[in-house]
N, CA and C atoms as a LAMMPS dump frame, in Angstrom:
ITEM: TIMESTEP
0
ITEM: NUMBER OF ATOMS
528
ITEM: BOX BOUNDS ff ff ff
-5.0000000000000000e+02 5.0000000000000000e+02
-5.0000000000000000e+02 5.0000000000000000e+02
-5.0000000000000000e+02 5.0000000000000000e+02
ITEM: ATOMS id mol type element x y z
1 1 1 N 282.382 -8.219 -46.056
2 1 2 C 281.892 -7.107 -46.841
3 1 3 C 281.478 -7.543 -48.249
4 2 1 N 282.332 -8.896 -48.638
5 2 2 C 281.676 -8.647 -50.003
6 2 3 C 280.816 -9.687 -50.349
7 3 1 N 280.666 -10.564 -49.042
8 3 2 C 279.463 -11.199 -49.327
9 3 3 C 277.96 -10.039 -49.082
10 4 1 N 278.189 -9.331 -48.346
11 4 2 C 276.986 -8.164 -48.155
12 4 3 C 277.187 -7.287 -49.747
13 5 1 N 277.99 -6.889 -50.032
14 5 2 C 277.594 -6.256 -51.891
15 5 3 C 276.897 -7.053 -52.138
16 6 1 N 277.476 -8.965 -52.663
17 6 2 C 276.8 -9.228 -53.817
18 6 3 C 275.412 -9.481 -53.356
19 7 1 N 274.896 -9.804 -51.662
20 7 2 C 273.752 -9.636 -51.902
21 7 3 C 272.744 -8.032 -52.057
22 8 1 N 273.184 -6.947 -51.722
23 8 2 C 272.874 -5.689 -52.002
24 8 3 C 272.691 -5.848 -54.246
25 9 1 N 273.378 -5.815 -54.613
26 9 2 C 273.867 -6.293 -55.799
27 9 3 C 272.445 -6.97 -56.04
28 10 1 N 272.561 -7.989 -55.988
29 10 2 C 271.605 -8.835 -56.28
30 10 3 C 270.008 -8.414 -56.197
31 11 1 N 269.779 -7.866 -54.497
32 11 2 C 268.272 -7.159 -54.913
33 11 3 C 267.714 -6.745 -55.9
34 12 1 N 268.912 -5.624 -55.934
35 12 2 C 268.529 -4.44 -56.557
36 12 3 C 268.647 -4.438 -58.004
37 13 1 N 269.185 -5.618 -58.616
38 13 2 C 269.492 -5.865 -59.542
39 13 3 C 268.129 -6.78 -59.837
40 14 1 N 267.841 -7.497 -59.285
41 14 2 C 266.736 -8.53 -59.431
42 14 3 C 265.687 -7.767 -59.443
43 15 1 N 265.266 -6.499 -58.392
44 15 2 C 264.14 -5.744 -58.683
45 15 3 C 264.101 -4.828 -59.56
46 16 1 N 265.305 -4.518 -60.23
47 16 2 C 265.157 -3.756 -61.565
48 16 3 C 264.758 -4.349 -62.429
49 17 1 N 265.159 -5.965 -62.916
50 17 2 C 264.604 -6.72 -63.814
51 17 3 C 263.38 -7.403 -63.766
52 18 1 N 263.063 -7.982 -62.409
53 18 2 C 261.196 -7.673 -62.28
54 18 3 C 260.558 -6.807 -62.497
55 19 1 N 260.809 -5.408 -62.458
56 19 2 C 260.028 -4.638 -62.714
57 19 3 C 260.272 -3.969 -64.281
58 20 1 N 260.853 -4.729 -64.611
59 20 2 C 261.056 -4.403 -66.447
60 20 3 C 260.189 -5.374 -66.896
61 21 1 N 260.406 -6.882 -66.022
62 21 2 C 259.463 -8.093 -66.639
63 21 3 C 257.856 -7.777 -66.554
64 22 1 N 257.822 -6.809 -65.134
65 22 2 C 256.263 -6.339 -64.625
66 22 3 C 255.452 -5.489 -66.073
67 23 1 N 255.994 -4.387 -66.41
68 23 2 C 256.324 -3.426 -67.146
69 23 3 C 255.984 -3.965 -68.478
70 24 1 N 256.956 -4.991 -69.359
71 24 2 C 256.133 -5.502 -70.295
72 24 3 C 255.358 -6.725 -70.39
73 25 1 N 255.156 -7.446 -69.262
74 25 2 C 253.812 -8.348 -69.526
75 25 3 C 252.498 -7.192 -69.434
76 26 1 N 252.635 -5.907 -69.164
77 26 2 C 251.199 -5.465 -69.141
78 26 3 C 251.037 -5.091 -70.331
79 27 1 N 251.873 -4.663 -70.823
80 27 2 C 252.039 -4.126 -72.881
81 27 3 C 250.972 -4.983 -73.728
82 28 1 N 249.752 -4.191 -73.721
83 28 2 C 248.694 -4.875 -74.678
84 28 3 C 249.701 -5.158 -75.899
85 29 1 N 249.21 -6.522 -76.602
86 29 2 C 249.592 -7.118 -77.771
87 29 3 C 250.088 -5.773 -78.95
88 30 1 N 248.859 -5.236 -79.119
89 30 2 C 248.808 -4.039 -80.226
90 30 3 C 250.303 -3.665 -79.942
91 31 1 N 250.709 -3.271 -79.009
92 31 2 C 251.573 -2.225 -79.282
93 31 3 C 253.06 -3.191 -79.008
94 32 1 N 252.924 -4.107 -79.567
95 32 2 C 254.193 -5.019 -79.76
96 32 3 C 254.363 -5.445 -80.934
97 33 1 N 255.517 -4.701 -81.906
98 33 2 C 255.077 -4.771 -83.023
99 33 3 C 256.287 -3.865 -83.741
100 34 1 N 257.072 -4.088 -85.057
101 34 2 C 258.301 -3.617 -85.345
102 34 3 C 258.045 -2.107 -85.955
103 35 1 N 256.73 -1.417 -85.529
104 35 2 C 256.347 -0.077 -86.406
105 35 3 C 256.507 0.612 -84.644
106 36 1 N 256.264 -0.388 -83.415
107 36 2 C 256.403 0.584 -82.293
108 36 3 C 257.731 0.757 -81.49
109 37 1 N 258.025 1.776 -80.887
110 37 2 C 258.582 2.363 -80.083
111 37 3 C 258.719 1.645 -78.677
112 38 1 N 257.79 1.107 -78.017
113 38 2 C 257.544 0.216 -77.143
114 38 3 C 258.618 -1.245 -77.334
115 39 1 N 258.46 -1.642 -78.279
116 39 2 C 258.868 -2.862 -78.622
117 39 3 C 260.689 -2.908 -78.731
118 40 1 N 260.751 -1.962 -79.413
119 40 2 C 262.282 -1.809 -79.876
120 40 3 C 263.013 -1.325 -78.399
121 41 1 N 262.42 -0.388 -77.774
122 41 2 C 263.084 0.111 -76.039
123 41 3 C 262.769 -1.222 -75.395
124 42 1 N 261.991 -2.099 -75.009
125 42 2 C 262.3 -3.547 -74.615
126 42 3 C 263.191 -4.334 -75.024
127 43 1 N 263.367 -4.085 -76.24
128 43 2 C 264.807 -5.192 -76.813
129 43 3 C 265.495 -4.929 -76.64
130 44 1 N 265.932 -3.301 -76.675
131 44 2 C 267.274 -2.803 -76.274
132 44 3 C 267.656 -2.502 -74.906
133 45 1 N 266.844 -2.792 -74.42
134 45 2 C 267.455 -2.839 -72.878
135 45 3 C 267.586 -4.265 -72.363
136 46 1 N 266.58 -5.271 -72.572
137 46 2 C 266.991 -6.467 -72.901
138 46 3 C 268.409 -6.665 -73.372
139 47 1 N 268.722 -6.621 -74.479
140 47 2 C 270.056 -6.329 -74.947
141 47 3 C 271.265 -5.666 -74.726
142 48 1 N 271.098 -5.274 -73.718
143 48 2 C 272.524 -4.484 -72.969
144 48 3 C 272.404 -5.105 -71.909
145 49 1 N 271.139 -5.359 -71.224
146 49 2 C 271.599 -5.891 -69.9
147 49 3 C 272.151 -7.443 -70.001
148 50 1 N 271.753 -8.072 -71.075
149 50 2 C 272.883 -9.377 -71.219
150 50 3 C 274.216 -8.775 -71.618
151 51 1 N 273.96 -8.303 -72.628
152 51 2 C 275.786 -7.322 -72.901
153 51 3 C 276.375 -6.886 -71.727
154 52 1 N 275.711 -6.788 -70.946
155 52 2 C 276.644 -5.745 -69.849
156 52 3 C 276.754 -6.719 -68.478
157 53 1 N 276.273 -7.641 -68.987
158 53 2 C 276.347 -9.289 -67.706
159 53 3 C 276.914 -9.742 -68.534
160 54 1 N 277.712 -9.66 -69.352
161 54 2 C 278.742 -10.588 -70.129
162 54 3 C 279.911 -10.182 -69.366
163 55 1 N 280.893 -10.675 -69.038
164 55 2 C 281.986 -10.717 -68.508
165 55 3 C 283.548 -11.474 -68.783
166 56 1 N 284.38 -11.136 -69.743
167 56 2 C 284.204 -10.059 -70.79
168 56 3 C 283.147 -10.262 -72.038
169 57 1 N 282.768 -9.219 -72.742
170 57 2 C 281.44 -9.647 -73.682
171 57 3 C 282.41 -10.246 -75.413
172 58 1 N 283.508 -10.341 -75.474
173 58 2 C 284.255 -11.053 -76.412
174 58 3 C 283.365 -11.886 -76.92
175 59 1 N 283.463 -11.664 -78.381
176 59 2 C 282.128 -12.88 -79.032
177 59 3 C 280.941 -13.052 -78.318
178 60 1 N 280.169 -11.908 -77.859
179 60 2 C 278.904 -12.183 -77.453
180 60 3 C 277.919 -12.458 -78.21
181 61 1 N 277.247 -13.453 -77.607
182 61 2 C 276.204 -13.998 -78.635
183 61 3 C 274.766 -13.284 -77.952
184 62 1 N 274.352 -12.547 -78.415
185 62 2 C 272.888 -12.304 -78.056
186 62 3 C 271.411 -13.492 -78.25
187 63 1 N 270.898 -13.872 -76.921
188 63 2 C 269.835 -14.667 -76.73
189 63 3 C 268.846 -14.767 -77.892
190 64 1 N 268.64 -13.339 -78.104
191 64 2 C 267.298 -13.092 -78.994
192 64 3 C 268.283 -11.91 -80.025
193 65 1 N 268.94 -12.98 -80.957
194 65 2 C 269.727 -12.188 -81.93
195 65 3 C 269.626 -10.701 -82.592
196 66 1 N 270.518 -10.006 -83.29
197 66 2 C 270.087 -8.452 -83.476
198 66 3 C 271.043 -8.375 -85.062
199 67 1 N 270.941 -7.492 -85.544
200 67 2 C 271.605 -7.001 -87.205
201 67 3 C 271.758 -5.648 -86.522
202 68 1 N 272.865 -5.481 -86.938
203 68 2 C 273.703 -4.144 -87.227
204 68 3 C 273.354 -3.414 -88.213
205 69 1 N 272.732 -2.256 -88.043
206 69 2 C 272.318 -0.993 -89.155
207 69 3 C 273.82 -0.086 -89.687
208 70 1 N 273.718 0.626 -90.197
209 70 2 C 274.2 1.787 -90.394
210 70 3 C 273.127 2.808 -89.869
211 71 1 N 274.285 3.8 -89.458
212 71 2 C 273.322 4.701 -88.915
213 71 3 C 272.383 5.786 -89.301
214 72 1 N 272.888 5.474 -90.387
215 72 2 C 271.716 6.474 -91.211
216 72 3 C 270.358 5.931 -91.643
217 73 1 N 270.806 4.429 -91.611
218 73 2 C 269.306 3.577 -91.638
219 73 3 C 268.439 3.484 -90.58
220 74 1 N 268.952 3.902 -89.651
221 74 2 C 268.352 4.232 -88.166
222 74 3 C 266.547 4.037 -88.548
223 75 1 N 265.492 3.127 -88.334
224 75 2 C 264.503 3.658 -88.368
225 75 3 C 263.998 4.371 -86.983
226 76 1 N 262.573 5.304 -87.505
227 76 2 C 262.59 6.21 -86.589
228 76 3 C 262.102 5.655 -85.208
229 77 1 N 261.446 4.694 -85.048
230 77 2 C 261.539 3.938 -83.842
231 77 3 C 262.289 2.803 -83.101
232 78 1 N 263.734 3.319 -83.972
233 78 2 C 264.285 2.237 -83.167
234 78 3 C 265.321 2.781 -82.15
235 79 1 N 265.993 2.614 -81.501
236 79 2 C 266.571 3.275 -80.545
237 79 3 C 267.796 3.401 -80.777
238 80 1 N 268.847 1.84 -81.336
239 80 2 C 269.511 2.877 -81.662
240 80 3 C 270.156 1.882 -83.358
241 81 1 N 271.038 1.292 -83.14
242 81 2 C 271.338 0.456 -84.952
243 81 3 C 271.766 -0.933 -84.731
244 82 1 N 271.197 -1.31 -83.224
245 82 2 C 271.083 -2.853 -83.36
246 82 3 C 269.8 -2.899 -83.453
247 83 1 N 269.011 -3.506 -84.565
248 83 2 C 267.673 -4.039 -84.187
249 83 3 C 267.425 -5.134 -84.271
250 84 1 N 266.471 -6.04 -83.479
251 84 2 C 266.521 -7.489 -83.104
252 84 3 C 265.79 -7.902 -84.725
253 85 1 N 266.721 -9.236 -84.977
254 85 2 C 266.723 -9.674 -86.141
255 85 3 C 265.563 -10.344 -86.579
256 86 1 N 264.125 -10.378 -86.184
257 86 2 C 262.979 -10.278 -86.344
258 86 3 C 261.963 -9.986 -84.993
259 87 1 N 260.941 -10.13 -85.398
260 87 2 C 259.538 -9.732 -84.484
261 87 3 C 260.051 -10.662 -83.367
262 88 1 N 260.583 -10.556 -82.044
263 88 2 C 260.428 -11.387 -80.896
264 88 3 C 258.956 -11.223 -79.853
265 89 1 N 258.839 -12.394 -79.655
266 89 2 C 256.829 -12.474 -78.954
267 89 3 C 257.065 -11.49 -77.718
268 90 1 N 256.386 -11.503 -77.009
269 90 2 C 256.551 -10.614 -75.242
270 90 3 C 256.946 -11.963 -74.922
271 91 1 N 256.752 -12.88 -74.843
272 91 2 C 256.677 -14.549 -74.125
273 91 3 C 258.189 -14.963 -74.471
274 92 1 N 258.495 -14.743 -75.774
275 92 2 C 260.094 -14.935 -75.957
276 92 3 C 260.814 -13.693 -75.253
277 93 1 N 260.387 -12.456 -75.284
278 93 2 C 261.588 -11.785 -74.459
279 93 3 C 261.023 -12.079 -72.833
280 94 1 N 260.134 -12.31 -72.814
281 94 2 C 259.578 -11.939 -71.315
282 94 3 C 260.817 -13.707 -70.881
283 95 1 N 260.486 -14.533 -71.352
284 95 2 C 261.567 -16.07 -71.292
285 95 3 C 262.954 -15.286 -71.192
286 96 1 N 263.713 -15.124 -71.844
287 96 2 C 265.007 -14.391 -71.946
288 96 3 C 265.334 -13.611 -70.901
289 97 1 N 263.984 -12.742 -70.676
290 97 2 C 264.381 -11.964 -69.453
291 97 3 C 264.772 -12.201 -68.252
292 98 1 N 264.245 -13.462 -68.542
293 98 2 C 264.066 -14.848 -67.034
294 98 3 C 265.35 -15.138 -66.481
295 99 1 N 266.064 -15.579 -68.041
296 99 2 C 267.166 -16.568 -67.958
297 99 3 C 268.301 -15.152 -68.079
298 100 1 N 268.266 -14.309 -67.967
299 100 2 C 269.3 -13.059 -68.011
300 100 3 C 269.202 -12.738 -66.348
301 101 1 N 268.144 -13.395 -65.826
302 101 2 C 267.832 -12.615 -64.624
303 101 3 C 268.625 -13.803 -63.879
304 102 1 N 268.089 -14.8 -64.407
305 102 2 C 269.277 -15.792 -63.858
306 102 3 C 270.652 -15.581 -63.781
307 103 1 N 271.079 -15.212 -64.638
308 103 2 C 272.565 -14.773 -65.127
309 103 3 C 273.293 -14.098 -64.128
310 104 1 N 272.241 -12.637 -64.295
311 104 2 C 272.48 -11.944 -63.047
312 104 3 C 273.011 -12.327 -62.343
313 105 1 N 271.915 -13.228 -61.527
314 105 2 C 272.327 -12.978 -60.092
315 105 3 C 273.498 -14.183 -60.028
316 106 1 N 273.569 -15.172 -61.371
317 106 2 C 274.947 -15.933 -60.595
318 106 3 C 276.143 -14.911 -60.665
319 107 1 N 276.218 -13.958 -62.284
320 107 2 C 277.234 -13.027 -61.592
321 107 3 C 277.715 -12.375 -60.156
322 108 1 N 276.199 -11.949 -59.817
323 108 2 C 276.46 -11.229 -58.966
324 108 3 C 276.717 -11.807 -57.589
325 109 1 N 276.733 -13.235 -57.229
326 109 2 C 277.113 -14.403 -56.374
327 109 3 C 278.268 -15.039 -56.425
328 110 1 N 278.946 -14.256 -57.869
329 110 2 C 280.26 -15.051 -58.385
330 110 3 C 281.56 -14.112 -57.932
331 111 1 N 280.636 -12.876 -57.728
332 111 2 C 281.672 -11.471 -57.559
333 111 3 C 283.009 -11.866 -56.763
334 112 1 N 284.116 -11.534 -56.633
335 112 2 C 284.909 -11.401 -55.639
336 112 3 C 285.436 -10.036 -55.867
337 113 1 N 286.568 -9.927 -54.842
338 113 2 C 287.363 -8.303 -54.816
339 113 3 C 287.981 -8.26 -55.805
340 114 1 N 288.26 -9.318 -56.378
341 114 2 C 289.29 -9.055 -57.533
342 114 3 C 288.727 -8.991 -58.499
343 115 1 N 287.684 -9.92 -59.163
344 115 2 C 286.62 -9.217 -60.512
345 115 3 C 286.099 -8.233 -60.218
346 116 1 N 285.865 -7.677 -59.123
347 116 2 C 285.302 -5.701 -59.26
348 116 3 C 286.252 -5.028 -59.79
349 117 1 N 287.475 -5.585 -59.488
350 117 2 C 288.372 -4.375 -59.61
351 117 3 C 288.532 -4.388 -61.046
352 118 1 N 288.515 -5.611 -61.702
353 118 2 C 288.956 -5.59 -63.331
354 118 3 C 288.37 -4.684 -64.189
355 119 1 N 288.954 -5.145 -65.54
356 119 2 C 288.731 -4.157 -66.633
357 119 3 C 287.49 -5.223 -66.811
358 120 1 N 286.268 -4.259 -67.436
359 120 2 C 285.064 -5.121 -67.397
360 120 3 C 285.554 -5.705 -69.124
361 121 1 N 285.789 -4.797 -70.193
362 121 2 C 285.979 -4.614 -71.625
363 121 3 C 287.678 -4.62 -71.692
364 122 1 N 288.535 -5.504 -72.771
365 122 2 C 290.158 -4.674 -73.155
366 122 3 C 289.981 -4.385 -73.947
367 123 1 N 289.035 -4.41 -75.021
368 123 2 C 289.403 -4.197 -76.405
369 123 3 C 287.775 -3.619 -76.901
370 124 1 N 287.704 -3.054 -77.977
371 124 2 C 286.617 -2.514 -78.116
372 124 3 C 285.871 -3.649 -79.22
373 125 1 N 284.546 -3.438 -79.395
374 125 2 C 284.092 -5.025 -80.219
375 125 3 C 282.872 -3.709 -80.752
376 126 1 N 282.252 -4.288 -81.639
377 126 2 C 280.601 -3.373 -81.866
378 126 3 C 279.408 -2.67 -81.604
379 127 1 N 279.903 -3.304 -80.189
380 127 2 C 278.534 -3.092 -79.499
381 127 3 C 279.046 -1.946 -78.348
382 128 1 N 280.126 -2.086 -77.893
383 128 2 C 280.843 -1.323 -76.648
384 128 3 C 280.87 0.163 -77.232
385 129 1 N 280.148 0.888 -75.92
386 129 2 C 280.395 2.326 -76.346
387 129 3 C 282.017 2.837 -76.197
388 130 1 N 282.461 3.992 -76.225
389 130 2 C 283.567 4.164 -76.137
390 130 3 C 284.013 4.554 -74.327
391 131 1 N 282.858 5.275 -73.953
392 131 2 C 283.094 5.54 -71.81
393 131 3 C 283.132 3.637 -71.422
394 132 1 N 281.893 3.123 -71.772
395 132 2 C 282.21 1.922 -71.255
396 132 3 C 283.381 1.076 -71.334
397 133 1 N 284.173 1.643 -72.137
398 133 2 C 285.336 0.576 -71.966
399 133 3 C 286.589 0.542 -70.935
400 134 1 N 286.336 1.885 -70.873
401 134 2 C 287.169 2.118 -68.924
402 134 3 C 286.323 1.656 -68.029
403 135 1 N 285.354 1.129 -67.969
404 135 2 C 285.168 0.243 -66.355
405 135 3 C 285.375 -0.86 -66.173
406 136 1 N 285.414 -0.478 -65.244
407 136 2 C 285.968 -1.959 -64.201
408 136 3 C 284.516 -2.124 -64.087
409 137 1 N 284.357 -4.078 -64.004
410 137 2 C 283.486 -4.932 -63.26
411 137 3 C 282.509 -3.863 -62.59
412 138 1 N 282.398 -3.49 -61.199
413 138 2 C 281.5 -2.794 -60.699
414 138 3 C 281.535 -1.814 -61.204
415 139 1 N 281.854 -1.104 -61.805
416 139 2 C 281.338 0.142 -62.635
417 139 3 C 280.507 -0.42 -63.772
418 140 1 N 280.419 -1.47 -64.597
419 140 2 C 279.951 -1.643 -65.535
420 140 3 C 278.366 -2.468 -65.023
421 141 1 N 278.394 -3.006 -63.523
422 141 2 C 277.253 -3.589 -63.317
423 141 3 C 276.093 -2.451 -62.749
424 142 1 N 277.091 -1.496 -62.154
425 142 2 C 276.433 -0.168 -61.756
426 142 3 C 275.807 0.751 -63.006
427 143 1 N 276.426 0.708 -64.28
428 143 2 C 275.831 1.498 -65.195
429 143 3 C 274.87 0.363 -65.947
430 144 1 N 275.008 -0.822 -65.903
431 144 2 C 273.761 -1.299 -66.447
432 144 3 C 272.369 -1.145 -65.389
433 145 1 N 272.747 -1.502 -64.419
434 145 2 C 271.721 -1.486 -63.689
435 145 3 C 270.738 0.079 -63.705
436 146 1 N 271.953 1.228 -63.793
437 146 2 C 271.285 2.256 -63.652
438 146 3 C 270.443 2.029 -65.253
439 147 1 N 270.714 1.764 -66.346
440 147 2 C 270.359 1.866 -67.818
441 147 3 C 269.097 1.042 -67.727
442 148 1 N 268.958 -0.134 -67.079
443 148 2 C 267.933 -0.62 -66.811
444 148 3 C 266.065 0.029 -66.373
445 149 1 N 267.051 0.886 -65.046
446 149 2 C 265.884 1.642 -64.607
447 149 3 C 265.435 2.747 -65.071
448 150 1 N 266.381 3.567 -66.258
449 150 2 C 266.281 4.523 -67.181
450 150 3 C 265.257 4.057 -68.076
451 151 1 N 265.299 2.983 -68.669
452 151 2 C 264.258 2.339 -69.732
453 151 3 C 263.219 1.612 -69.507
454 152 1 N 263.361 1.313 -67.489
455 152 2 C 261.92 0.855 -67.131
456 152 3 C 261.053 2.023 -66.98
457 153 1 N 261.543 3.022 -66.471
458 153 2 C 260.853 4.499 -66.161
459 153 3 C 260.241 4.493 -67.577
460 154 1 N 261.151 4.925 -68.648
461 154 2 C 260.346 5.405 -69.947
462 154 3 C 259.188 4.66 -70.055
463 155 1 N 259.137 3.045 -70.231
464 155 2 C 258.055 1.949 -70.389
465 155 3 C 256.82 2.394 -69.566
466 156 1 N 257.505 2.056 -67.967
467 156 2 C 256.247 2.696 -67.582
468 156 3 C 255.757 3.854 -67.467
469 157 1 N 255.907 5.231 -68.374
470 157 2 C 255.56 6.363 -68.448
471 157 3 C 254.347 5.853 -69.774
472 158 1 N 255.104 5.103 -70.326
473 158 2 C 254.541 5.457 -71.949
474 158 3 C 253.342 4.433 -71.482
475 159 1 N 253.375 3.105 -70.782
476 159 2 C 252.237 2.428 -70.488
477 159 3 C 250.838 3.149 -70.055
478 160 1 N 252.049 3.994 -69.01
479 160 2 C 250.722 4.954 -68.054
480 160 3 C 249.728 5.733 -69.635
481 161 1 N 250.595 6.53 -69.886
482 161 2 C 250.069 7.317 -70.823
483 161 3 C 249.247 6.749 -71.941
484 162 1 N 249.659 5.26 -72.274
485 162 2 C 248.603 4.779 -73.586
486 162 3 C 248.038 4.112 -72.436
487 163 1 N 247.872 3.647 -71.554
488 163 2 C 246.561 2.462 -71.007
489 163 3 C 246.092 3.029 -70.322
490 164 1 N 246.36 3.905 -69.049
491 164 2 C 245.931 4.259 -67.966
492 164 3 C 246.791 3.231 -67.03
493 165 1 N 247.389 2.056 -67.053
494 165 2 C 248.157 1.436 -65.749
495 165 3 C 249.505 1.466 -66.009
496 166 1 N 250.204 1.34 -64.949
497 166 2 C 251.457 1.505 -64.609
498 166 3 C 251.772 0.168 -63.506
499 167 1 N 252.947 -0.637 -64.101
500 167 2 C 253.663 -1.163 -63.267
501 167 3 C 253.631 -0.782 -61.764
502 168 1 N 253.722 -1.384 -61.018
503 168 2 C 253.972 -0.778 -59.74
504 168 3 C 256.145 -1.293 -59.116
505 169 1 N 256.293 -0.06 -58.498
506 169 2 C 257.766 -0.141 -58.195
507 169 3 C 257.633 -1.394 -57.234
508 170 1 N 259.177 -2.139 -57.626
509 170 2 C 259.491 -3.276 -57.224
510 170 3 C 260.824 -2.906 -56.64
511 171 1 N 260.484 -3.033 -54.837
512 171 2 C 261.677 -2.426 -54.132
513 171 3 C 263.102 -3.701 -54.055
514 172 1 N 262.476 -5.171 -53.711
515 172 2 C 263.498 -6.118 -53.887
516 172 3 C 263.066 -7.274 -54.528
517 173 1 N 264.453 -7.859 -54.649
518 173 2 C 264 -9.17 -56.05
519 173 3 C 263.066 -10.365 -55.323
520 174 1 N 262.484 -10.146 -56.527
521 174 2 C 261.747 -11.512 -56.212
522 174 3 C 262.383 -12.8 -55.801
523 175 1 N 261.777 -13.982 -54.279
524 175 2 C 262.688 -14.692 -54.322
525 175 3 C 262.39 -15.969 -55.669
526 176 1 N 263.693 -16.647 -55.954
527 176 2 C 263.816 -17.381 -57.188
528 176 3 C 264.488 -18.387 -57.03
């Protein structure tokens, strides 16, 4: 059985992150850029889904580094008060995305019964919301994954709407 999760796991996990990678290689240049909306929802989902493939995320180091706001400095396109600590290219996150996707799936090849069951978080750190810190392992790969496809949807809504194209859905992972 749990060699059948981690490969279930793995698809679906791999075709959520292809189709985030699909999603912003189509992102004309213009709209990559620290004044858009586009740009900052790519980093931050970028950015949780390594956070949330950290296992435990204790001293996590983020790939494509971030600064901590206060929240009242919130600018209005950013999502939320980590913002990545300068302009990253599409080519540098679209790279990152690669090697997170890698990550993935060794997590998800590494799984056994007993890391599902764990505490994914013990202690709370900066970045950890306060629900996330009660899950266990598969609860925490299940809510990234779902967070993933929450912020590929938005991308490709907003693509559709400024270009006319849309990603097309990516049912399983690419093989790699």
């Amino acid at each position: 059985m749990i060699e059948h999760l981690r490969k279930v796991l793995w698809n679906q996990f791999g075709a959520s992150i292809d189709m985030l990678k699909n999603i912003i290689a189509l992102w004309p240049d213009q709209y990559w850029n620290l004044t858009n909306k586009v740009y900052y929802l790519s980093y931050h989902t970028f950015l949780f889904l390594d956070y949330y493939l950290t296992i435990p995320p204790t001293n996590y180091n983020a790939p494509l580094s971030f600064t901590m706001i206060s929240p009242d400095k919130i600018p209005a396109y950013a999502i939320d008060d980590l913002l990545p600590a300068r302009l990253y290219t599409k080519n540098e996150m679209l790279d990152c995305l690669e090697s997170c996707r890698q990550k993935c799936k060794a997590v998800m090849f590494g799984l056994t019964e007993k890391t599902l069951e764990q505490r994914w978080i013990d202690q709370p750190d900066d970045i950890a919301g306060g629900a996330t810190l009660k899950y266990s392992v598969l609860e925490i790969l299940l809510y990234n994954l779902k967070h993933v496809q929450h912020h590929a949807g938005q991308l490709n809504l907003l693509l559709q709407e400024e270009t006319g194209r849309a990603a097309g859905w990516v049912a399983d992972a690419a093989e790699s």
